[in-house]
C-alpha positions as CSV (number, residue, x, y, z in Angstrom):
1,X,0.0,0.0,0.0
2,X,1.3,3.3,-0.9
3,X,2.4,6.0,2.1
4,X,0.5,8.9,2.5
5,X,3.5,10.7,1.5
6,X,4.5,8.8,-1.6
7,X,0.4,9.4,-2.6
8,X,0.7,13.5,-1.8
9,X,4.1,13.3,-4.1
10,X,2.6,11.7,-6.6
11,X,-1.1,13.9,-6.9
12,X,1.7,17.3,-6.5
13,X,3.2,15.8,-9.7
14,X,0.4,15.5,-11.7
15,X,-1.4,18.3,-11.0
16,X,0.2,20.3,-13.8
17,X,-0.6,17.9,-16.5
18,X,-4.2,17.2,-15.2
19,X,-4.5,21.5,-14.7
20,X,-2.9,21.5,-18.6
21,X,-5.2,18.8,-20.3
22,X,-8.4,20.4,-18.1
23,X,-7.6,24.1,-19.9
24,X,-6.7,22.6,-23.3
25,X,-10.3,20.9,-23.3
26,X,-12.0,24.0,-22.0
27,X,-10.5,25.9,-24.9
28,X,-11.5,23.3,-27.0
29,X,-15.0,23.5,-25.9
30,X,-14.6,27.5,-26.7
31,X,-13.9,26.8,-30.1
32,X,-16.2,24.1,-30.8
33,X,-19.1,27.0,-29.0
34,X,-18.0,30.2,-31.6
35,X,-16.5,28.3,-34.9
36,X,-18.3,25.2,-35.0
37,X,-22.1,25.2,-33.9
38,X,-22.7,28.5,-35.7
39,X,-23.0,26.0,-39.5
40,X,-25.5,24.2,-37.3
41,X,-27.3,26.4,-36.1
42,X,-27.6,28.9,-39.5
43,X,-28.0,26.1,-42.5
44,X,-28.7,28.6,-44.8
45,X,-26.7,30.0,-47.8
46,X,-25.9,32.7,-45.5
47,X,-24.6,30.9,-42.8
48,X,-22.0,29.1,-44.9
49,X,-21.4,31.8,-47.5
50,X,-18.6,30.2,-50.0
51,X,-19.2,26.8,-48.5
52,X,-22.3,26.8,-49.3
53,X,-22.0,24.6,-52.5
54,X,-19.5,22.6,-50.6
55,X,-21.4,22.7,-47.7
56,X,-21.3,18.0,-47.2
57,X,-17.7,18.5,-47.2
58,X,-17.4,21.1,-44.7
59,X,-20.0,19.7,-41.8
60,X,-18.1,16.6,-42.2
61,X,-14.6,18.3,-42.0
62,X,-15.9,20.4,-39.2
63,X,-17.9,17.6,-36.9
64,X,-15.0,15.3,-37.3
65,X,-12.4,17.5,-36.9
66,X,-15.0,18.5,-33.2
67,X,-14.8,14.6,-32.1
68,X,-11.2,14.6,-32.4
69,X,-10.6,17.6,-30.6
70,X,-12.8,16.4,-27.5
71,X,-11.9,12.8,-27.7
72,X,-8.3,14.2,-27.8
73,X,-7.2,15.1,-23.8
74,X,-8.7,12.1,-22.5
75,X,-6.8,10.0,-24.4
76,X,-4.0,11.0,-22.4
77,X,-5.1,10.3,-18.6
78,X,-3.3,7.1,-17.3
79,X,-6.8,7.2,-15.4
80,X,-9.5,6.6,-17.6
81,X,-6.6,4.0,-19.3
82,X,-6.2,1.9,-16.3
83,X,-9.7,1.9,-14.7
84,X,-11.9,2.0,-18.2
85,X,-9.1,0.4,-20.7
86,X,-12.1,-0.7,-23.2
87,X,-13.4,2.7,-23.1
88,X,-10.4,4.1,-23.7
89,X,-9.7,1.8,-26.8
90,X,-13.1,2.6,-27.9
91,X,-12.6,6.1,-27.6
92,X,-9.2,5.6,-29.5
93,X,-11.2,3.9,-32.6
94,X,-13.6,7.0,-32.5
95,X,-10.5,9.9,-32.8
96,X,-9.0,7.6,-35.7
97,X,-12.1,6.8,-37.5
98,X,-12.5,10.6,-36.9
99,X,-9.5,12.3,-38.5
100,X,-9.7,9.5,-41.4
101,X,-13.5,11.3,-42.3
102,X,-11.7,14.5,-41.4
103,X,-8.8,14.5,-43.6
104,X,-10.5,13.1,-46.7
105,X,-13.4,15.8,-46.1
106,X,-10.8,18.4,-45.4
107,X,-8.5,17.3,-49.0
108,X,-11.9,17.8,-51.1
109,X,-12.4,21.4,-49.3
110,X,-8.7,22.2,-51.0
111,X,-9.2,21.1,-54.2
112,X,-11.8,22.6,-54.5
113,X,-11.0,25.9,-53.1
114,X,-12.1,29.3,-54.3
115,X,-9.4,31.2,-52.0
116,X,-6.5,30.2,-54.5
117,X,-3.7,27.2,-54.7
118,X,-1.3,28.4,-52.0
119,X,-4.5,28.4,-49.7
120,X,-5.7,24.8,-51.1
121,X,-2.3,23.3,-50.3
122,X,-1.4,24.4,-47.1
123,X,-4.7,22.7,-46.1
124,X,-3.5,19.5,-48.1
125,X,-0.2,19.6,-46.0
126,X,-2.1,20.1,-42.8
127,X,-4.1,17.0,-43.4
128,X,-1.6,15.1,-44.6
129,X,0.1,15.4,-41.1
130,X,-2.6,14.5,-39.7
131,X,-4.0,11.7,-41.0
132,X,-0.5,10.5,-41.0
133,X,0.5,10.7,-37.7
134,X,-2.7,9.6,-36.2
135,X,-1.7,6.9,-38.5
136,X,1.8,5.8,-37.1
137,X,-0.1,6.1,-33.7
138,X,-2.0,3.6,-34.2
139,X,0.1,1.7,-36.2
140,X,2.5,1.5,-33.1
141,X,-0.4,0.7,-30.8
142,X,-1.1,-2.7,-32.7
143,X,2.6,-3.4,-32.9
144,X,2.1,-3.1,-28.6
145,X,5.2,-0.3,-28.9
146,X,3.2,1.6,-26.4
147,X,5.9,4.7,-25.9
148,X,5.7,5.0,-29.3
149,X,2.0,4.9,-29.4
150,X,2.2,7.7,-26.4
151,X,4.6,9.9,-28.5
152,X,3.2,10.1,-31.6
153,X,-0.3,10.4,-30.1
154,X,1.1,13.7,-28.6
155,X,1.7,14.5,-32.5
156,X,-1.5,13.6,-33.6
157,X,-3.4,15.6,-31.3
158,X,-0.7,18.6,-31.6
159,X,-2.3,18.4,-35.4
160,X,-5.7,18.1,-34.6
161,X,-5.2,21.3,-32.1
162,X,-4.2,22.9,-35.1
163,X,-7.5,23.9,-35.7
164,X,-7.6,25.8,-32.4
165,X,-3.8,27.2,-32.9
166,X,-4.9,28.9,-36.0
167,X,-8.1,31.0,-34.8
168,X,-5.6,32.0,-31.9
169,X,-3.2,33.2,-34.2
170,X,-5.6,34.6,-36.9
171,X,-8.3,36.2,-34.7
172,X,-6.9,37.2,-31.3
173,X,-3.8,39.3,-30.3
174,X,-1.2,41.4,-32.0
175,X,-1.2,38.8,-34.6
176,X,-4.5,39.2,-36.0
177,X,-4.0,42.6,-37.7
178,X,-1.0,41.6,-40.0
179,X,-1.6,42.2,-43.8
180,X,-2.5,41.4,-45.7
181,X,-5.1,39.1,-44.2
182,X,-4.8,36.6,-46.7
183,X,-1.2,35.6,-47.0
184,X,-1.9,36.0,-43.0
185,X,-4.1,33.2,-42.9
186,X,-1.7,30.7,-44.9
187,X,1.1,31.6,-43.0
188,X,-1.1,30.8,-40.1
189,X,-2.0,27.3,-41.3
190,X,1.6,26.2,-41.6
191,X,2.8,28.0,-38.1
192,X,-0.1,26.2,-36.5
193,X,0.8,22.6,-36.9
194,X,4.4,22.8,-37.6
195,X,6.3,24.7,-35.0
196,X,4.4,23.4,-32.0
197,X,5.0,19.8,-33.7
198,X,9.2,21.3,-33.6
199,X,8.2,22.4,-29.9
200,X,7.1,18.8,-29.4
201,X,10.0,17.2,-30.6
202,X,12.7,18.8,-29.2
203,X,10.8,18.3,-25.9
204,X,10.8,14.2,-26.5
205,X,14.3,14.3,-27.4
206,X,15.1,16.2,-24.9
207,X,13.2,13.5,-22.6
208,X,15.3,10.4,-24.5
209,X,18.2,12.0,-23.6
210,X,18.1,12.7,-20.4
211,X,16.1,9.2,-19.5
212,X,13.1,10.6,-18.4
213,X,9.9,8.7,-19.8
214,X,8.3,10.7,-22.9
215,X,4.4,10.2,-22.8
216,X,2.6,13.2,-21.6
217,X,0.1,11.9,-19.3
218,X,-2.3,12.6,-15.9
């Protein structure tokens, strides 16, 4: 049985991540609240103005792109892993099968674009990483390399708070009133997934190197 001490060490240690993964899903909820139930809530030409014609493709960009995001930070509590493992494996199904619909959706909103091909393929890149490392993670999941699972799962859902990372960048702050607003917004798109995905690496090397165990969990 664990010591009262060794128990308060342990709940002082993970307070950080569990106060971390608590605010990321709040702000997750914020931008599911102002970016994503307003195409449900106006389905009307209006609402989605451009999208309009595409408008199949964008509620199924949009609502899986909403799963993944919430599914996300619970995927990450050694909690909910130990006590409710088939839930969590269901749950891990669910934010694959998710980012598959959402990267296929979000490919056909490129190509089809009406905001011009720089636009179009910085959205293609963007989904490329992340279907594909949602992809290694759970390709290193069924090959039981469960640090590597952990790691790249940290990846995926850096990608899939991309979404979040851009309105950040391209709404709020200093950084929303660069022009022009266009070459803003695809600047925004790349900075959004890749340099927190550099962030995240030099952090797990960092980890490797000095011993310490990667996976980022509560």
């Amino acid at each position: 049985m664990a010591s009262p001490v060794s128990t308060a060490r342990s709940t002082v240690l993970h307070l950080p991540k569990v106060l971390g993964l608590g605010a990321i899903f709040l702000v997750a909820i914020a931008f599911v609240c102002i970016y994503v139930f307003h195409y449900y809530l106006h389905y009307n030409p209006a609402g989605f103005d451009v999208y309009w014609p595409r408008r199949f493709g964008l509620l199924a960009h949009i609502t899986c792109g909403m799963v993944a995001l919430l599914i996300g930070p619970w995927q990450f509590s050694n909690r909910l892993r130990r006590r409710h493992l088939q839930l969590h494996r269901l749950m891990g199904r669910a934010y694959l099968i998710a980012i598959a619909c959402g990267s296929v959706a979000a490919i056909y909103l490129a190509v089809t674009t009406t905001f011009g091909w720089a636009w179009g393929l910085s959205l293609i890149a963007l989904a490329l990483a992340w279907i594909s490392t949602s992809g290694v993670a759970f390709y290193a999941v069924k090959h039981r390399r469960m640090q590597t699972h952990q790691e790249w799962m940290i990846r995926s859902y850096i990608v899939t708070f991309a979404f979040v990372t851009f309105r950040l960048l391209n709404d709020f702050g200093p950084t929303s009133h660069l022009q022009p607003a266009g070459e803003r917004a695809i600047a925004f798109v790349w900075a959004s997934w890749v340099l927190p995905l550099l962030a995240a690496e030099a952090v797990l090397e960092l980890r490797r190197i000095s011993g310490k165990p990667a996976p980022l969990r509560s």
